[in-house]
C-alpha positions in Angstrom: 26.3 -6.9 38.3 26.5 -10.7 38.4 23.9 -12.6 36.0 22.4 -13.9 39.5 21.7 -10.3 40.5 20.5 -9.0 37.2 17.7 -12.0 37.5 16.8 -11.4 41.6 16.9 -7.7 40.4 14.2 -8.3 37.6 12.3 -10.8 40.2 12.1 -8.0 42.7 10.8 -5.3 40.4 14.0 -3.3 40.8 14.8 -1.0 37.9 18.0 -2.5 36.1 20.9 -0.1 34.9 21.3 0.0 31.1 24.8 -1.2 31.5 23.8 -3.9 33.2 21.7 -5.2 30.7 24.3 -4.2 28.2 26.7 -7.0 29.9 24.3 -9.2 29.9 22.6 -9.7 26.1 26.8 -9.8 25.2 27.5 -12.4 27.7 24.4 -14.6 26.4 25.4 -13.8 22.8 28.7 -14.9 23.0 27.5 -18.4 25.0 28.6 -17.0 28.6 25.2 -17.4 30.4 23.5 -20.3 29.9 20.2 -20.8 29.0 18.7 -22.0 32.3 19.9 -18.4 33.5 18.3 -16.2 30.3 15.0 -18.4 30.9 14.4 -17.0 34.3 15.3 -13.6 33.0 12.6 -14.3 30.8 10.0 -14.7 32.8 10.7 -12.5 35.4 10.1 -9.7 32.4 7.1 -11.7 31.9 5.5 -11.5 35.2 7.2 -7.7 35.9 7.9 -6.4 32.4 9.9 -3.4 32.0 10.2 0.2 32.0 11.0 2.6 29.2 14.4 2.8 30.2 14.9 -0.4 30.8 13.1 -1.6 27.4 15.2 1.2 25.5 18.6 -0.2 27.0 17.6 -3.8 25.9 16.4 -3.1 22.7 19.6 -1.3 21.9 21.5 -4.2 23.7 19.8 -6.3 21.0 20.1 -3.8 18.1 24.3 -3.7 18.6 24.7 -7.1 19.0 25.6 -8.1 15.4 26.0 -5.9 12.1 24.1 -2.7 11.5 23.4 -1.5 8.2 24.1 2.1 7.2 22.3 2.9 4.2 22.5 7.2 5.1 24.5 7.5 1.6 22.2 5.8 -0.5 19.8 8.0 -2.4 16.0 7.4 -1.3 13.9 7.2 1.5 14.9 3.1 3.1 11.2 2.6 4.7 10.2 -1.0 5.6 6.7 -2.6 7.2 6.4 -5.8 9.8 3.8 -7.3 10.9 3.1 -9.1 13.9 1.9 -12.0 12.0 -1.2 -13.7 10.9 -2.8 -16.4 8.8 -3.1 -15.7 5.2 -1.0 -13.0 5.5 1.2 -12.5 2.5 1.4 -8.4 2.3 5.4 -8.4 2.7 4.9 -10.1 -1.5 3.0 -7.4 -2.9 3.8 -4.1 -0.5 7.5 -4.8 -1.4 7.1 -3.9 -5.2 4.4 -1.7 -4.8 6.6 0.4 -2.7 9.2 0.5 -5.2 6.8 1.6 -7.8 6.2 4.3 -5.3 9.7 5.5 -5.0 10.5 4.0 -2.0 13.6 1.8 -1.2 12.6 -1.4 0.8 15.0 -3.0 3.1 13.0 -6.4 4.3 14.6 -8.9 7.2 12.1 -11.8 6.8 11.2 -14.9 9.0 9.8 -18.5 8.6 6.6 -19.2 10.0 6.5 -20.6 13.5 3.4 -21.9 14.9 -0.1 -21.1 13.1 1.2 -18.0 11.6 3.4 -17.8 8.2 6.4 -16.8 7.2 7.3 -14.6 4.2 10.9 -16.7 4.2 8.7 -19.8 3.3 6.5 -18.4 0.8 9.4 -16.9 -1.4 11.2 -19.8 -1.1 8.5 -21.8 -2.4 9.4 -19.6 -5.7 12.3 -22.0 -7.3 15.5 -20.5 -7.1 14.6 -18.0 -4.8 18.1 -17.0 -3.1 17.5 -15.4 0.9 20.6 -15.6 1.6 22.6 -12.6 0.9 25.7 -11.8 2.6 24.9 -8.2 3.7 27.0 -6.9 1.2 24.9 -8.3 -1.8 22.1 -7.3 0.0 23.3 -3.6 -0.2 23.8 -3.4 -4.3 20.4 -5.7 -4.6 18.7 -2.9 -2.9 20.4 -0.3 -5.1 19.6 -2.2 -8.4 16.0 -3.0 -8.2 15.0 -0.8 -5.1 14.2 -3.8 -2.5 16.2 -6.5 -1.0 14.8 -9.3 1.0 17.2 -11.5 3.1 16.9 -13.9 6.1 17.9 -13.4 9.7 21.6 -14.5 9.7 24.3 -14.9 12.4 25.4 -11.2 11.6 21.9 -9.2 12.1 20.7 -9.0 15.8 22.3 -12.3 17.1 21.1 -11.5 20.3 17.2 -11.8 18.7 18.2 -14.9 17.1 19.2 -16.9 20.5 16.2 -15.6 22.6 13.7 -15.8 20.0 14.2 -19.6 20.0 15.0 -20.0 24.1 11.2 -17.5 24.1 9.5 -20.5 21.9 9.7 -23.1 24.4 10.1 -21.4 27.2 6.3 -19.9 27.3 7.5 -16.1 27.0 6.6 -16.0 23.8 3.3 -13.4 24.3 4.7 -10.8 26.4 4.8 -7.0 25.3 8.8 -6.0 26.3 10.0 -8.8 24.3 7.7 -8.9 21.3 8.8 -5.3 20.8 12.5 -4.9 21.2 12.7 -8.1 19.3 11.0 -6.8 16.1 12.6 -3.1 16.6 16.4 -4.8 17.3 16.2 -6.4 13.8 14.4 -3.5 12.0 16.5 -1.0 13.1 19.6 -3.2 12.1 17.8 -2.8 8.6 19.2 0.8 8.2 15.7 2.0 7.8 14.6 6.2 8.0 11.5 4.7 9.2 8.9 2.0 10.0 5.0 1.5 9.2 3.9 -1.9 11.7 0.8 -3.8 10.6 -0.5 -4.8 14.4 -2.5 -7.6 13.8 -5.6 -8.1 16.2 -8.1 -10.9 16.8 -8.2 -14.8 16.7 -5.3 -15.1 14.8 -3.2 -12.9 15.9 -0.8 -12.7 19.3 -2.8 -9.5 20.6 -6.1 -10.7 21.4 -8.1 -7.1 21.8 -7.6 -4.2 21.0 -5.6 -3.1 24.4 -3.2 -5.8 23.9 -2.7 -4.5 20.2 -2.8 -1.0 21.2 -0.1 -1.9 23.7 2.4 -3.7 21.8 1.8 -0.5 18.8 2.9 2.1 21.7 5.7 0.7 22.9 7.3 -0.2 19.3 6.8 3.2 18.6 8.2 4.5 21.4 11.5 2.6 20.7 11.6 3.9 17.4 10.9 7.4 19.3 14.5 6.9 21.4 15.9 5.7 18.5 15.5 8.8 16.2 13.2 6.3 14.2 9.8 7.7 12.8 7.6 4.8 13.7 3.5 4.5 12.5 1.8 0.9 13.5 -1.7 0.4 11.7 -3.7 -2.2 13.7 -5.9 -4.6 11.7 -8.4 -7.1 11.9 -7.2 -11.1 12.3 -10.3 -12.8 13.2 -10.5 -14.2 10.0 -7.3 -15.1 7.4 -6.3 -12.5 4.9 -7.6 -13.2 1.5 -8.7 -16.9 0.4 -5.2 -19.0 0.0 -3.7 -20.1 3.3 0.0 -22.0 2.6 2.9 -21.0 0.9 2.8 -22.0 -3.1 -1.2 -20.9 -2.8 -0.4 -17.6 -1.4 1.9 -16.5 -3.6 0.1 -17.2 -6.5 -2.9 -15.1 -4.8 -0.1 -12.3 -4.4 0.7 -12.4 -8.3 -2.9 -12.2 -8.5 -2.9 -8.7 -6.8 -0.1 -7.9 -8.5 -2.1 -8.1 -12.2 -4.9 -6.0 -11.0 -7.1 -8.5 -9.3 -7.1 -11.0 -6.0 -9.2 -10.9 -2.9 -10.7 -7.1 -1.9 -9.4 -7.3 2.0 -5.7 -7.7 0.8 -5.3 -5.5 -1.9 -7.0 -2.9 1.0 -4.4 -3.6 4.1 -1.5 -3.1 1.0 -3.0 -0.3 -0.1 -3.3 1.0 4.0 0.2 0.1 4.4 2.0 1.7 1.6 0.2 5.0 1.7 1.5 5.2 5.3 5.1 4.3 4.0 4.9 7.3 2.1 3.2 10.0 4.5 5.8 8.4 7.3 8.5 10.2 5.0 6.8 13.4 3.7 6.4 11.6 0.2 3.2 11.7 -0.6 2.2 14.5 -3.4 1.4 18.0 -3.2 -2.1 18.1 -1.7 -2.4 14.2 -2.1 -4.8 12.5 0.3 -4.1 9.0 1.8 -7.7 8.1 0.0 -6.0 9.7 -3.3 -2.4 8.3 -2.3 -4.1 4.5 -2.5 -6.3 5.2 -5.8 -2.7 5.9 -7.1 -1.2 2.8 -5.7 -3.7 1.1 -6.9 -3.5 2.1 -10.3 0.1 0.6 -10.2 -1.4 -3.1 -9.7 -3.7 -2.6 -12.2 -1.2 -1.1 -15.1 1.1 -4.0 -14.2 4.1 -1.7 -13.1 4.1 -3.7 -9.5 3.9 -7.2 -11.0 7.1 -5.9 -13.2 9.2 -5.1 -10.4 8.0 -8.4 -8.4 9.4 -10.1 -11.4 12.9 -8.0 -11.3 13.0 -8.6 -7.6 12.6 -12.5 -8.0 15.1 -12.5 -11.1 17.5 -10.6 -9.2 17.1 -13.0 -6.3 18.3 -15.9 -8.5 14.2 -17.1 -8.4 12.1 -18.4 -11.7 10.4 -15.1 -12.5 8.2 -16.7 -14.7 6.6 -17.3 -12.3 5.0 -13.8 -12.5 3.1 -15.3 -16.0 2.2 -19.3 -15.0 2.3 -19.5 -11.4 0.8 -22.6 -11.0 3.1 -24.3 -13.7 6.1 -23.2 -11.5 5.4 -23.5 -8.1 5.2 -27.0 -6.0 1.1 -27.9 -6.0 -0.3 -30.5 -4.5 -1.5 -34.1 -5.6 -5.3 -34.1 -3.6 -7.7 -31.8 -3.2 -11.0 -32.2 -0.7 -13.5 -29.9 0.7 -14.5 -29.1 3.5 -18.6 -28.3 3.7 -21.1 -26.5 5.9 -22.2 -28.6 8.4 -25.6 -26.6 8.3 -27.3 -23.7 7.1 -26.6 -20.0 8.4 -24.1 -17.2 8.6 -20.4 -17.9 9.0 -20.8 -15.8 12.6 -16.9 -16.7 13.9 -13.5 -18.1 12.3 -11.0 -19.5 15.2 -8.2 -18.2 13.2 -5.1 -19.2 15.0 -6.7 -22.8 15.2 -7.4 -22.6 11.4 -3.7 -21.7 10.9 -2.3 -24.7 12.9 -4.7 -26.9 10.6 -2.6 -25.7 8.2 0.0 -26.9 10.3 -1.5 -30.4 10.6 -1.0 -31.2 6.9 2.7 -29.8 6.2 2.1 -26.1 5.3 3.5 -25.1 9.0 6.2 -26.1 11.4 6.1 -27.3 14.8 9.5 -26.9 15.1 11.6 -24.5 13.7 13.7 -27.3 12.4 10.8 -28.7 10.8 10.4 -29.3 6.5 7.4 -27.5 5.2 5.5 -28.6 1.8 5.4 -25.6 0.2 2.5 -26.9 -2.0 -0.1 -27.4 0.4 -2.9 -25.2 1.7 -6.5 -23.9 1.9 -8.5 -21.9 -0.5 -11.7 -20.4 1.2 -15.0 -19.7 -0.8 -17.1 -18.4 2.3 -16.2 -16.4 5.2 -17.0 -13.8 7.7 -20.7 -12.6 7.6 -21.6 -14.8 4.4 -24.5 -16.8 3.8 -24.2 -21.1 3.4 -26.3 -23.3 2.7 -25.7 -27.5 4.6 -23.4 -28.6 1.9 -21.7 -25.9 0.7 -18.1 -25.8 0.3 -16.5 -23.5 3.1 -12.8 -24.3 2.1 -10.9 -26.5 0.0 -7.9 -28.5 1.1 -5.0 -29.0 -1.0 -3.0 -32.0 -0.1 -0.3 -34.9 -0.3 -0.1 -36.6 2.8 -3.5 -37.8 4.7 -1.6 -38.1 8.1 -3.0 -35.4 9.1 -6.3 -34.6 7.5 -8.7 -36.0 10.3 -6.9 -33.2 12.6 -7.4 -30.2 10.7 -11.0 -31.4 9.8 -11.7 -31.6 13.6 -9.7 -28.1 13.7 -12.4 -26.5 10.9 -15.2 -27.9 13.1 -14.8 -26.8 16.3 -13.4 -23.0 14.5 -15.6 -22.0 12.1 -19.4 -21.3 13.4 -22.0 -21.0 11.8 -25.5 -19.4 13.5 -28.8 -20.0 12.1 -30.2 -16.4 12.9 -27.9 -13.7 12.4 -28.6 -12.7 9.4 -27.7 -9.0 10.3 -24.1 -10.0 11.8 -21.1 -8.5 10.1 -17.6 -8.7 9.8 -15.0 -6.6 11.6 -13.7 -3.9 10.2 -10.1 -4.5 8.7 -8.6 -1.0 9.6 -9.1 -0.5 13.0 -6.9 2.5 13.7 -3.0 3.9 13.0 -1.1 5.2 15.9 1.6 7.1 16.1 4.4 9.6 14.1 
């Protein structure tokens, strides 16, 4: 078929042949169809998405177009997680070592943050020294050594993911369930993974709004991993608030080490915990008669003992990064010069947190990109002392803003004000529950 009559095709709600859409993620991989031609693709999926046939051919399309791993002779079960992405979210630092502690081998493809959601790319690399970019090689024997590799997209690992992903951006396709899904599956499943444990992320913060939208997005992934031969298990959880108290990169890691010696914010040490047990039971792995419930008091018993926050530290040493890092955090890692808070406005219970808003605040003074081309400062951030459901007093400090550049303080202070509610009488509100189901193998 001709790229004009793969696009009228889509338009028309005519079911494409998998060897059409073969030809054409190669063609637009190796620069034959322009861009202008791929963008009406794009939102002629939006508008008529795709079927199962369709979405399997694609994905695969995706998968093949650069280097895929093969791990089958290394000895141990290769299971990763993803998330969809959220503010505060730094699970990829702590699950990563815990699942190693657990026996598992951990094979992690990590991005930069785009937009008001973060990247586990830019929080590692706020580490000093921290080396991402493995050839795929190194990233082989790292994973054999210490049990967990992470490593950046490159140029060799879904290519295809790498083009649209950024032609997606500004092209207003971003939010739309066939693309989301074979993009995350095409580079996972280059990973070499046995199988895959997605944190869905629902809410103000996340791209899946409700809980159809996130139950969506779960069923399909899983059903690629399904035609794949991929055991696939998405947990959906709460994002109408950030994860934990630190939002920005040098401030969430430290909150990560944190977890890591046994202590840290309750909500993230319980979506780790979530995620990790179902890394296990995805395999078989868990023990003989071993609950999830007992699975995660074990798991947690690894944060506290310190064995986690030991291999964090090999992972970062054999990553080229400062692993002392692991005993003075804040001595290693980039800080900030200002600090300022941010105060109730009046008296009440925190009743609704604007997440995705309160993530491009974070945005507003350096901690985010606009652009993908964008610098970050890795030291800035927010630290919150209230949220969901609690009690404040007019006055009280909500947040804390950690900062070197006032250009764009006034913005994010507008941001906090217009996101973060605060109702006189609902003393009997409460937060939303952080687990909301699992779905899946």
């Amino acid at each position: 078929m001709q790229v004009v009559e793969v696009i009228r095709s889509k338009r028309d709600g005519v079911e494409l042949p998998a060897e059409a859409l073969k030809r054409f993620v190669e063609d637009y991989t190796a620069g034959e169809v322009p861009d202008y031609q791929m963008s009406a693709f794009l939102m002629a999926v939006l508008f008529r998405g795709m079927t199962p046939g369709e979405l399997g051919a694609w994905t695969r399309a995706m998968l093949h177009s650069g280097q895929v791993m093969d791990f089958t002779d290394m000895e141990g079960a290769k299971v990763d997680k993803h998330s969809t992405g959220g503010v505060g979210d730094k699970v990829s630092l702590i699950l990563a070592p815990l699942a190693v502690v657990a026996g598992l081998k951990v094979p992690m493809i990590s991005g930069r943050g785009l937009g008001h959601t973060g990247g586990t790319v830019d929080k590692l690399e706020s580490i000093p020294g921290f080396d991402m970019k493995l050839s795929t090689g190194r990233f082989r024997e790292v994973i054999e050594e210490v049990g967990c590799g992470l490593i950046r997209q490159t140029g060799q690992i879904a290519p295809a993911d790498q083009k649209l992903y950024a032609l997606r951006d500004v092209t207003g396709t971003v939010r739309c369930v066939p693309l989301i899904s074979s993009s995350i599956m095409s580079k996972k499943l280059a990973e070499g993974i046995d199988a895959l444990v997605l944190d869905v992320k629902v809410g103000s913060g996340a791209f899946m709004r409700t809980i159809e939208e996130a139950r969506e997005l779960a069923d399909t992934m899983i059903s690629i991993g399904d035609e794949m031969g991929k055991p696939v298990r998405a947990v959906i959880t709460d994002m109408n608030q950030p994860l934990g108290l630190a939002v920005g990169n040098s401030l969430e890691v430290i909150e990560s080490i944190e977890v890591l010696k046994g202590g840290g914010p309750q909500d993230l040490i319980d979506v780790t915990l979530e995620l990790v047990a179902h890394m296990l039971d995805v395999k078989g792995l868990l023990l003989e008669g071993e609950s999830l419930e007992a699975c995660k008091q074990r798991l947690d018993g690894y944060l506290k003992d310190g064995s986690a926050l030991e291999a964090f530290r090999k992972i970062i040493e054999i990553h080229s990064g400062d692993a002392s890092v692991c005993d003075d955090p804040e001595a290693v890692l980039p800080g900030a010069e200002h600090e300022i808070q941010w105060c109730a406005p009046s008296s009440g219970v925190i009743t609704r947190m604007q997440t995705s808003d309160i993530g491009m605040a974070g945005v507003d003074i350096g901690a985010g990109r606009r652009k993908k081309e964008d610098e970050i400062d890795y030291g800035v951030g927010f630290i919150f002392h209230k949220k969901l459901g609690d009690e404040v007093k007019e006055g009280d400090a909500i947040l804390t803003v950690y900062y070197n550049d006032d250009a764009g303080l006034e913005s994010a202070f507008k941001r906090f004000e217009r996101s973060i509610e605060i109702s006189a009488d609902a003393q009997s509100f409460e937060a939303p529950a952080l687990i909301k189901e699992v779905r899946g193998a």
